[in-house]
PDB file as gemmi writes it, atoms N, CA and C in Angstrom:
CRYST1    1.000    1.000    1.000  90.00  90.00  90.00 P 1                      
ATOM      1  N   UNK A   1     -35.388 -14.556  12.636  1.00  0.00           N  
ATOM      2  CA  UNK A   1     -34.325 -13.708  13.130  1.00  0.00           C  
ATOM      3  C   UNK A   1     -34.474 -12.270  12.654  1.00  0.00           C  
ATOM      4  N   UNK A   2     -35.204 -12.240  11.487  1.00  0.00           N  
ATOM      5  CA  UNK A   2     -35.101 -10.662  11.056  1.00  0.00           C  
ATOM      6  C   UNK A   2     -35.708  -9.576  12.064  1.00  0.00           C  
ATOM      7  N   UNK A   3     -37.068 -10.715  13.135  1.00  0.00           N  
ATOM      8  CA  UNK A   3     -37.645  -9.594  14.007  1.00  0.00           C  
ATOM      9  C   UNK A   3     -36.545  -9.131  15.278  1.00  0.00           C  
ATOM     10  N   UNK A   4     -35.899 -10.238  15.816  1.00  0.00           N  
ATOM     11  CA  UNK A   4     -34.511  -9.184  16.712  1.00  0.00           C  
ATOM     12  C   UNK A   4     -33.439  -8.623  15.914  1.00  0.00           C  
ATOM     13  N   UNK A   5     -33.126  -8.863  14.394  1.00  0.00           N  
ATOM     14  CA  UNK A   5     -32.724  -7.834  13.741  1.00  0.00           C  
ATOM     15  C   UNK A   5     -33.320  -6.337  14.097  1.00  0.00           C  
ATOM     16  N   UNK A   6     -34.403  -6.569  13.827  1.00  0.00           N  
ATOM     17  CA  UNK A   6     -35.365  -5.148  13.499  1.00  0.00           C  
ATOM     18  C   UNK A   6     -35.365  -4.553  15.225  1.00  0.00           C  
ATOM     19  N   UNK A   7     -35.467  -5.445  16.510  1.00  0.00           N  
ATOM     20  CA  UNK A   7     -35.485  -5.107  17.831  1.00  0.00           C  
ATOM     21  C   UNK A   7     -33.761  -4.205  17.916  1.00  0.00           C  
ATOM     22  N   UNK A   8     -33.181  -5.022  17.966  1.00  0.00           N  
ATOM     23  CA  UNK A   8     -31.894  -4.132  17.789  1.00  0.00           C  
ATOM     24  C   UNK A   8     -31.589  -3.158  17.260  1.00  0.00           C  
ATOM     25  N   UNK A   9     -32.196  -2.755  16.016  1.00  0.00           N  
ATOM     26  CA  UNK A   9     -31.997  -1.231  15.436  1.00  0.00           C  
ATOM     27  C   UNK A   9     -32.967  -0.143  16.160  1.00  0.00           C  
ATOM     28  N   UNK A  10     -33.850  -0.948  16.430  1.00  0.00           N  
ATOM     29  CA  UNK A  10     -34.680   0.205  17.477  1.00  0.00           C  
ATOM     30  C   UNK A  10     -34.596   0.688  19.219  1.00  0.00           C  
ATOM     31  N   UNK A  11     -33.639  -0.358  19.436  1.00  0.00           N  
ATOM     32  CA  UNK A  11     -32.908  -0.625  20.740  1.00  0.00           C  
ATOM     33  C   UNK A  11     -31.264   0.453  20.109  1.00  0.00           C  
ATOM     34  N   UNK A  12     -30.890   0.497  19.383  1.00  0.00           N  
ATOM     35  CA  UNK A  12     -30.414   1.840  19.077  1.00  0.00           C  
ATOM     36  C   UNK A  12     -30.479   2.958  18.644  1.00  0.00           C  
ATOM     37  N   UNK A  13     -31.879   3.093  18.246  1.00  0.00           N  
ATOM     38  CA  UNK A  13     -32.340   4.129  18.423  1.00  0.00           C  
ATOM     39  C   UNK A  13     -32.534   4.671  19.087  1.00  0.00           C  
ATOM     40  N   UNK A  14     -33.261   4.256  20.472  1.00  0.00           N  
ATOM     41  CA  UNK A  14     -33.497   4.639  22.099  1.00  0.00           C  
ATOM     42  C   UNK A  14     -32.585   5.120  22.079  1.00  0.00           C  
ATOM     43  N   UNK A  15     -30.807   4.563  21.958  1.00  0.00           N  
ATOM     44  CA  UNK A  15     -30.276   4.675  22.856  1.00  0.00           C  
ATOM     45  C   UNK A  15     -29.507   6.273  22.577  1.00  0.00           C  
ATOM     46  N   UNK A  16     -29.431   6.109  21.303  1.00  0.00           N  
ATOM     47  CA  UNK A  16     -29.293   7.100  21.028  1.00  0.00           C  
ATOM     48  C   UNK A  16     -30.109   8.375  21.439  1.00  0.00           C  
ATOM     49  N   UNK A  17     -31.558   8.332  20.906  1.00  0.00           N  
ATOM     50  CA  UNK A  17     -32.115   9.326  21.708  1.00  0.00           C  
ATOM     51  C   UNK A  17     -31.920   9.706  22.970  1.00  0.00           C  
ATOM     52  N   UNK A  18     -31.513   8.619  24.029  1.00  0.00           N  
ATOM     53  CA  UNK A  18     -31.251   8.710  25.441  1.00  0.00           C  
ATOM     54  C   UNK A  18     -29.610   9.448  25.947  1.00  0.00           C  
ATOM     55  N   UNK A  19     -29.146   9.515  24.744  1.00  0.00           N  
ATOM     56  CA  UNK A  19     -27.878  10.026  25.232  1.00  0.00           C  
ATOM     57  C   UNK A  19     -28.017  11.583  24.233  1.00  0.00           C  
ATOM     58  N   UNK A  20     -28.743  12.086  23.006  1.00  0.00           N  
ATOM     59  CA  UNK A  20     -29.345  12.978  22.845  1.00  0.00           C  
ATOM     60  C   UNK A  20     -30.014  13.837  23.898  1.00  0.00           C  
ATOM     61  N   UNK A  21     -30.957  13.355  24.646  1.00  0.00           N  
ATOM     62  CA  UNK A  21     -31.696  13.889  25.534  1.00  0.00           C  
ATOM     63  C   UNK A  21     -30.498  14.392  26.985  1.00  0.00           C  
ATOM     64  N   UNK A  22     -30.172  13.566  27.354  1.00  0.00           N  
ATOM     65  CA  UNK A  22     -29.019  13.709  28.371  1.00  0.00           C  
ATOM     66  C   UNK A  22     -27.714  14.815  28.380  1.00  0.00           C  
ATOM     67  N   UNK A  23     -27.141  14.519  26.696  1.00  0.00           N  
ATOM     68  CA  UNK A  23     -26.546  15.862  26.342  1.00  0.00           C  
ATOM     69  C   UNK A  23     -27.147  17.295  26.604  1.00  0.00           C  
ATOM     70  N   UNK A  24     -28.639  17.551  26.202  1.00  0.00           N  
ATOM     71  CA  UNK A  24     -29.536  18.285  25.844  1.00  0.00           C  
ATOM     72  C   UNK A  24     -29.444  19.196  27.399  1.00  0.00           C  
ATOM     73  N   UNK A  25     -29.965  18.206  27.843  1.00  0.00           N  
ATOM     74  CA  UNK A  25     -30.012  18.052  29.584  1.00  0.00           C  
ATOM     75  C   UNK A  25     -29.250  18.985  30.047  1.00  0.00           C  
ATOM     76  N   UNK A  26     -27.686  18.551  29.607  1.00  0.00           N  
ATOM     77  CA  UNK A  26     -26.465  18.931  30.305  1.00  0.00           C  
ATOM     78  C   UNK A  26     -26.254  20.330  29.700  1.00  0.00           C  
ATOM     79  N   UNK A  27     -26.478  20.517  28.713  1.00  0.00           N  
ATOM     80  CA  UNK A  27     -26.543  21.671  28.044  1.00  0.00           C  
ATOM     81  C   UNK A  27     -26.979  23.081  28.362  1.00  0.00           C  
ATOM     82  N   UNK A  28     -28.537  22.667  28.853  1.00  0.00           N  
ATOM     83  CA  UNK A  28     -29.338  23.407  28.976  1.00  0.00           C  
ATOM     84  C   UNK A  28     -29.197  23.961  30.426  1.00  0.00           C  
ATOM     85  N   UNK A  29     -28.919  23.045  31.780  1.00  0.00           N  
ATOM     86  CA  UNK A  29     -28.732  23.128  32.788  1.00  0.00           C  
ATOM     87  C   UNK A  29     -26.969  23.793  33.008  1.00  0.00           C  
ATOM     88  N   UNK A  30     -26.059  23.488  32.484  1.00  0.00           N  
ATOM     89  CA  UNK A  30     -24.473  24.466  32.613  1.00  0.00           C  
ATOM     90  C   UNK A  30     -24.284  24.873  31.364  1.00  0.00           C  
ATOM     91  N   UNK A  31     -25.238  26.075  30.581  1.00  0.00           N  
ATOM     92  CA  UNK A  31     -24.475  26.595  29.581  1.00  0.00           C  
ATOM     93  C   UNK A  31     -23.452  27.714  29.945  1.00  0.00           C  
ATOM     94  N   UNK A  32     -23.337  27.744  31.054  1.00  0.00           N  
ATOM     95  CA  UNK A  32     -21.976  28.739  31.743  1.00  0.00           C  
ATOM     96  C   UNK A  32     -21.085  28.903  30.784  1.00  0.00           C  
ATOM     97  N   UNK A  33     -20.399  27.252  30.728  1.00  0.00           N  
ATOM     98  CA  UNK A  33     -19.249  26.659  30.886  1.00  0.00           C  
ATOM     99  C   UNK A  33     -19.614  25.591  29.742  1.00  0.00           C  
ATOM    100  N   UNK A  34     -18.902  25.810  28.711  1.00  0.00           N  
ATOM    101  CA  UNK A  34     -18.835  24.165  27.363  1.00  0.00           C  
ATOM    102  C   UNK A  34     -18.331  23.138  27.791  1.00  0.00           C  
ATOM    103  N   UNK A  35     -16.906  23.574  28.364  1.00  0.00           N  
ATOM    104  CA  UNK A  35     -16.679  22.117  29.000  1.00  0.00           C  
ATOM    105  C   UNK A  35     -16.668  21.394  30.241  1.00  0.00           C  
ATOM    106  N   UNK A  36     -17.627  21.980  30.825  1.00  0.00           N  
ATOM    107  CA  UNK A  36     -18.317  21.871  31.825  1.00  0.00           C  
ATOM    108  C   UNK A  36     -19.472  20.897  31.299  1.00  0.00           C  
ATOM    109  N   UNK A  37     -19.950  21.239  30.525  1.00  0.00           N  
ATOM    110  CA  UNK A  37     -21.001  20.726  29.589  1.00  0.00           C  
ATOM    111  C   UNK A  37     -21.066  19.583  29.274  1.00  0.00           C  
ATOM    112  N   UNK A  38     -19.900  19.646  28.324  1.00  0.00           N  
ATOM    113  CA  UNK A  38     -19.245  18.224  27.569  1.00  0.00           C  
ATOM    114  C   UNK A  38     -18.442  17.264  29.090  1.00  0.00           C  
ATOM    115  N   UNK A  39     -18.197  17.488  29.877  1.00  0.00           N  
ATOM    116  CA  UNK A  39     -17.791  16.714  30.660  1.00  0.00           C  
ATOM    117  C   UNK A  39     -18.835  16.188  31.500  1.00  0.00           C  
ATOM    118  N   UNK A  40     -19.909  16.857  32.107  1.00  0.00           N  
ATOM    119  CA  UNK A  40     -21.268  16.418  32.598  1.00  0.00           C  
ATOM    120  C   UNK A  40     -21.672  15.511  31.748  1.00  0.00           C  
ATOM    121  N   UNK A  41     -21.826  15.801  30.394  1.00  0.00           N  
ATOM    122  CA  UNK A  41     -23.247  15.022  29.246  1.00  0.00           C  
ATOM    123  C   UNK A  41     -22.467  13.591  29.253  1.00  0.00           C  
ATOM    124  N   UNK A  42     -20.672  14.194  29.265  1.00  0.00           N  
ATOM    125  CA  UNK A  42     -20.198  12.279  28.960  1.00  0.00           C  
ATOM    126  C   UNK A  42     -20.154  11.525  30.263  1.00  0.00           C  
ATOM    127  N   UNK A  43     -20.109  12.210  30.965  1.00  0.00           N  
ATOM    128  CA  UNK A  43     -20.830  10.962  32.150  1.00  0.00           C  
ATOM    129  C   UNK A  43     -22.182  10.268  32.309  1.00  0.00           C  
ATOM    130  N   UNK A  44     -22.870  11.114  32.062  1.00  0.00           N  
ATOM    131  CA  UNK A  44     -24.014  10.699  32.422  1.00  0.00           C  
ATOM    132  C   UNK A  44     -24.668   9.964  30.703  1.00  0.00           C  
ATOM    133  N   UNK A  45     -24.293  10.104  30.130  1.00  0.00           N  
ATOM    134  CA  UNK A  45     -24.253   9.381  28.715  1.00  0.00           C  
ATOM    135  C   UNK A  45     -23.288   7.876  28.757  1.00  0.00           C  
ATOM    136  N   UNK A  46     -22.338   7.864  29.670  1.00  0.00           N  
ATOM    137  CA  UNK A  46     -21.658   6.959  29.845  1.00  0.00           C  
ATOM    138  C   UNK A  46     -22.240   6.055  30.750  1.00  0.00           C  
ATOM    139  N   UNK A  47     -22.624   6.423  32.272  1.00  0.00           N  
ATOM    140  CA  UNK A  47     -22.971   5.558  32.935  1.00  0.00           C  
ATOM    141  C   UNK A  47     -25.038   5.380  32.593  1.00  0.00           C  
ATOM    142  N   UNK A  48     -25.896   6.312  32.196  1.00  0.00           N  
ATOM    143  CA  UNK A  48     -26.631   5.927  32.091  1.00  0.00           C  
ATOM    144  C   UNK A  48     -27.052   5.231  30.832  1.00  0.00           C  
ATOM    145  N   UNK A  49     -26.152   5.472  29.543  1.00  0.00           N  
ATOM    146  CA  UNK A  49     -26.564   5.324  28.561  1.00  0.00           C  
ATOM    147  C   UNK A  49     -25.354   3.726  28.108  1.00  0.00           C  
ATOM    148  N   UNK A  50     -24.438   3.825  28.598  1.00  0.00           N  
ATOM    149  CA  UNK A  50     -23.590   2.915  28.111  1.00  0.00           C  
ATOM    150  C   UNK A  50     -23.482   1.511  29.351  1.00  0.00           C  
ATOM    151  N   UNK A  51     -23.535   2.407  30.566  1.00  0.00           N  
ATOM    152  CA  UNK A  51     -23.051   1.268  31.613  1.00  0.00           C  
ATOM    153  C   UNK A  51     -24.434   0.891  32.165  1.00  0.00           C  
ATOM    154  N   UNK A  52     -25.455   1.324  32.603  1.00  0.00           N  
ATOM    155  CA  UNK A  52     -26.692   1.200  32.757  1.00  0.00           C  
ATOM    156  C   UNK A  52     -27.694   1.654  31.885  1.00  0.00           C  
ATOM    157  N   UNK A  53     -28.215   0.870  30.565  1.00  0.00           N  
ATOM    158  CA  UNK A  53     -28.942   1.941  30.130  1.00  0.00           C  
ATOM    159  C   UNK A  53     -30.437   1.435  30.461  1.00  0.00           C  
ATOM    160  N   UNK A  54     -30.934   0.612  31.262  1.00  0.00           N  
ATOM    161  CA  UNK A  54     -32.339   0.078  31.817  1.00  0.00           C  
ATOM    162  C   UNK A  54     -32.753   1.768  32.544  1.00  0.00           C  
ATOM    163  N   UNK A  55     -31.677   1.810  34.025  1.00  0.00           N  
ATOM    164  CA  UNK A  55     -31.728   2.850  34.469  1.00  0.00           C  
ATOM    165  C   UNK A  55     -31.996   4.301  33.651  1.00  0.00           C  
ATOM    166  N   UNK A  56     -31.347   4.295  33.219  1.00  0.00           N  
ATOM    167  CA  UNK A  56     -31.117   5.398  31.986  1.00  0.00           C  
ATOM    168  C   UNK A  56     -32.648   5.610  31.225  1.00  0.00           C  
ATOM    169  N   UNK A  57     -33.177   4.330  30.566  1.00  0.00           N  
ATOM    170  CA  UNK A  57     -34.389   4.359  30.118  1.00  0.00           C  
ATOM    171  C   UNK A  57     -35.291   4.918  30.995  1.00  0.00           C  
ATOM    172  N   UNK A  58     -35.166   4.206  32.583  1.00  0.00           N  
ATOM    173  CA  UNK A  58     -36.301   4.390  33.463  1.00  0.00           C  
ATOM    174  C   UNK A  58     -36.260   6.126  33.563  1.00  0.00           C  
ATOM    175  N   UNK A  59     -35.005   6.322  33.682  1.00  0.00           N  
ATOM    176  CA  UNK A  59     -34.764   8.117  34.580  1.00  0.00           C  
ATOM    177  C   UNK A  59     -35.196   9.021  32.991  1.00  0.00           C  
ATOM    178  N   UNK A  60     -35.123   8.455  31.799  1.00  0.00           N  
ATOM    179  CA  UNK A  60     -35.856   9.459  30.954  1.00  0.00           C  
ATOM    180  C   UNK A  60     -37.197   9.504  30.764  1.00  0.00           C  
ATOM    181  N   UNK A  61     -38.187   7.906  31.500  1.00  0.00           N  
ATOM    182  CA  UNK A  61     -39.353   8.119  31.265  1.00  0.00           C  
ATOM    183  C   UNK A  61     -40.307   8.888  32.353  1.00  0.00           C  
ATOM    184  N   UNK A  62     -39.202   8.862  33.698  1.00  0.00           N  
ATOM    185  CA  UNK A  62     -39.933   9.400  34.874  1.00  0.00           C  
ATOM    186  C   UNK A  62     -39.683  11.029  34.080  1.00  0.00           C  
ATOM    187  N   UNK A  63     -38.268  11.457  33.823  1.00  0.00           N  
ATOM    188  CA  UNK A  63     -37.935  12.453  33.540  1.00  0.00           C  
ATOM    189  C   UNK A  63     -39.485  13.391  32.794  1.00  0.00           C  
ATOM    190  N   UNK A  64     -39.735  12.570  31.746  1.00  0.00           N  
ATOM    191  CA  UNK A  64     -40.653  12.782  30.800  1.00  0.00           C  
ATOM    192  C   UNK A  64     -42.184  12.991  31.171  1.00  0.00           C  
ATOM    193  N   UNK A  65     -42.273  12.011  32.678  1.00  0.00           N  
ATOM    194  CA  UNK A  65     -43.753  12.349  32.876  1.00  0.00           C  
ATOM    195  C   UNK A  65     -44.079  13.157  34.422  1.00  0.00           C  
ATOM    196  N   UNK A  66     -42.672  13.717  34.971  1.00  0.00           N  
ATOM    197  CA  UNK A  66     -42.710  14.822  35.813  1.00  0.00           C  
ATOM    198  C   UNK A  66     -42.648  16.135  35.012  1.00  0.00           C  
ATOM    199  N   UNK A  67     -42.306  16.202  33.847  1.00  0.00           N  
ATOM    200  CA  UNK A  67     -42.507  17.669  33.342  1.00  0.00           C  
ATOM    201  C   UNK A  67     -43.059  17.743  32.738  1.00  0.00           C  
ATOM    202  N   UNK A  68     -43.703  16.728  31.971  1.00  0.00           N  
ATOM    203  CA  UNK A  68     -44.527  17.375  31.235  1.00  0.00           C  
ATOM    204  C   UNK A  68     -46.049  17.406  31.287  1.00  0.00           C  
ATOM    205  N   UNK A  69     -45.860  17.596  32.758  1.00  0.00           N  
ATOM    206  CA  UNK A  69     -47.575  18.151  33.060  1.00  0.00           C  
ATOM    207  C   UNK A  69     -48.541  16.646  33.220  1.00  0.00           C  
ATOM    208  N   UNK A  70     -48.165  15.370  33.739  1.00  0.00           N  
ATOM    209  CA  UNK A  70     -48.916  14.275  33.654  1.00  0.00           C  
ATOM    210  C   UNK A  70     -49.465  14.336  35.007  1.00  0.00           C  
ATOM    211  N   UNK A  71     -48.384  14.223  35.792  1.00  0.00           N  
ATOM    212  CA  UNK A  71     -48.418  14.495  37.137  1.00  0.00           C  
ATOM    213  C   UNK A  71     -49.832  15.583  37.896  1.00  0.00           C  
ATOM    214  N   UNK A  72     -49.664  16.846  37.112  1.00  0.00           N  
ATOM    215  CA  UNK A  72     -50.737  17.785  36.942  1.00  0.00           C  
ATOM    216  C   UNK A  72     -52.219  17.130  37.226  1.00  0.00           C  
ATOM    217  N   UNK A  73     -52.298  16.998  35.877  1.00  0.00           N  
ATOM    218  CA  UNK A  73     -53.334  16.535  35.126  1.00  0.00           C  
ATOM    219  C   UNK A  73     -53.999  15.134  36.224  1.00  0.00           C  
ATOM    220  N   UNK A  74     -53.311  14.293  36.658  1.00  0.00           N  
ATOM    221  CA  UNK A  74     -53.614  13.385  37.765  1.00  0.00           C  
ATOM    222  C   UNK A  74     -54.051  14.206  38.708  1.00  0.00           C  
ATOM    223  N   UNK A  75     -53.638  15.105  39.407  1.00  0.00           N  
ATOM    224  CA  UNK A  75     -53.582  15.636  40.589  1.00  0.00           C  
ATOM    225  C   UNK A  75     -55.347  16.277  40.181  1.00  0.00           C  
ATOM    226  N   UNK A  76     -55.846  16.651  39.241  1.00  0.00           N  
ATOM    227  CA  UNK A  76     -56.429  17.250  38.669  1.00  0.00           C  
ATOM    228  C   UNK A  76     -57.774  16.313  38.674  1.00  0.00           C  
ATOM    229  N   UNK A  77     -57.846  15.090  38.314  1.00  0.00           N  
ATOM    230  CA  UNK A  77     -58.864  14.142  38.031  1.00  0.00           C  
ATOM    231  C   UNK A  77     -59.459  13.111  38.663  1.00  0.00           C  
ATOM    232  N   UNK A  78     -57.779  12.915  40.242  1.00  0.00           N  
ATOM    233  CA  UNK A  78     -58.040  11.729  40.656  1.00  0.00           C  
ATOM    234  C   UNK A  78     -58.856  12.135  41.748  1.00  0.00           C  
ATOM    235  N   UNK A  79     -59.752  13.406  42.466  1.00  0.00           N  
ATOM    236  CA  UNK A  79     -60.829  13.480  42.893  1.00  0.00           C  
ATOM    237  C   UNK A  79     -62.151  12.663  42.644  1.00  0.00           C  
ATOM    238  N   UNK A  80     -62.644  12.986  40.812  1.00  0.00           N  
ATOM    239  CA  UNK A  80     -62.976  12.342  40.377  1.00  0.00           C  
ATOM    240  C   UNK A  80     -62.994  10.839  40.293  1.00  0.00           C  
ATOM    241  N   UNK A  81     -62.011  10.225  40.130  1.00  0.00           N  
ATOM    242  CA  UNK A  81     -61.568   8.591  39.834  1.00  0.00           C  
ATOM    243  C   UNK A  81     -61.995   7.976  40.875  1.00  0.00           C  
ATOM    244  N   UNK A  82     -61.546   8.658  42.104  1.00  0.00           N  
ATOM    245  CA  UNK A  82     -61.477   7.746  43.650  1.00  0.00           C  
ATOM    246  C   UNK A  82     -62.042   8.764  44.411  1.00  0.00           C  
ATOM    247  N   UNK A  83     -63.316   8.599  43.682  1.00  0.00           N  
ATOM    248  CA  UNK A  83     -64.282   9.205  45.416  1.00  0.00           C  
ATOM    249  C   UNK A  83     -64.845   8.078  46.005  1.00  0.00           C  
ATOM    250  N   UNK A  84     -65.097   8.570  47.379  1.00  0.00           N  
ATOM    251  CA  UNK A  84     -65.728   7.653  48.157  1.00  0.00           C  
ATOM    252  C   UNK A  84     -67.181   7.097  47.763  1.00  0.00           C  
ATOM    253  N   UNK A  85     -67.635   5.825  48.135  1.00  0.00           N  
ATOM    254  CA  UNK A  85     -68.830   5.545  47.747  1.00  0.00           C  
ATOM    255  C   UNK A  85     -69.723   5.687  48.655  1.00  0.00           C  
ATOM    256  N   UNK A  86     -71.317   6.228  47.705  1.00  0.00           N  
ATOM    257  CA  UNK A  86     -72.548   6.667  48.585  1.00  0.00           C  
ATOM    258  C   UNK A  86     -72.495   5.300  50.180  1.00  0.00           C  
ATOM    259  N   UNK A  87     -72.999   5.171  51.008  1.00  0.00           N  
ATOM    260  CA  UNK A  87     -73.282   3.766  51.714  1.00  0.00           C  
ATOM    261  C   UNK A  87     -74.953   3.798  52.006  1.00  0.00           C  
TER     262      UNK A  87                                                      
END                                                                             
């Protein structure tokens, strides 16, 4: 039992990070307005992080590999990967 002990503290860790990131999100995108802010981040901290957080996981990992240049870098290599063969 101690190893889904240990799964669970790291399953709140995510989750935390995931509602970190989401705040961040909300932050960065309406710093107009604070509570504008704080009312965006707790929704989307609520429904992705509390009421769905699978979703939530999925939309921070796509999140994560549309910006930060993965996407690129594919676009970049898969010439290489999948060329056609001599016949």
């Amino acid at each position: 039992m101690l190893f889904l002990e240990e799964l669970q503290w790291v399953w709140w860790i995510i989750i935390f990070l995931m509602a970190y990131y989401y705040y961040n999100w909300a932050q960065e995108h309406l710093a107009f307005s604070p509570v504008l802010t704080l009312v965006v981040a707790a929704i989307l901290i609520y429904y992705l992080v509390i009421v769905y957080p699978w979703a939530g996981l999925l939309g921070w990992f796509v999140s994560i590999i549309m910006f930060s240049g993965l996407l690129f870098m594919g676009a970049v290599f898969a010439p290489f990967l999948f060329r056609a063969r001599p016949k």
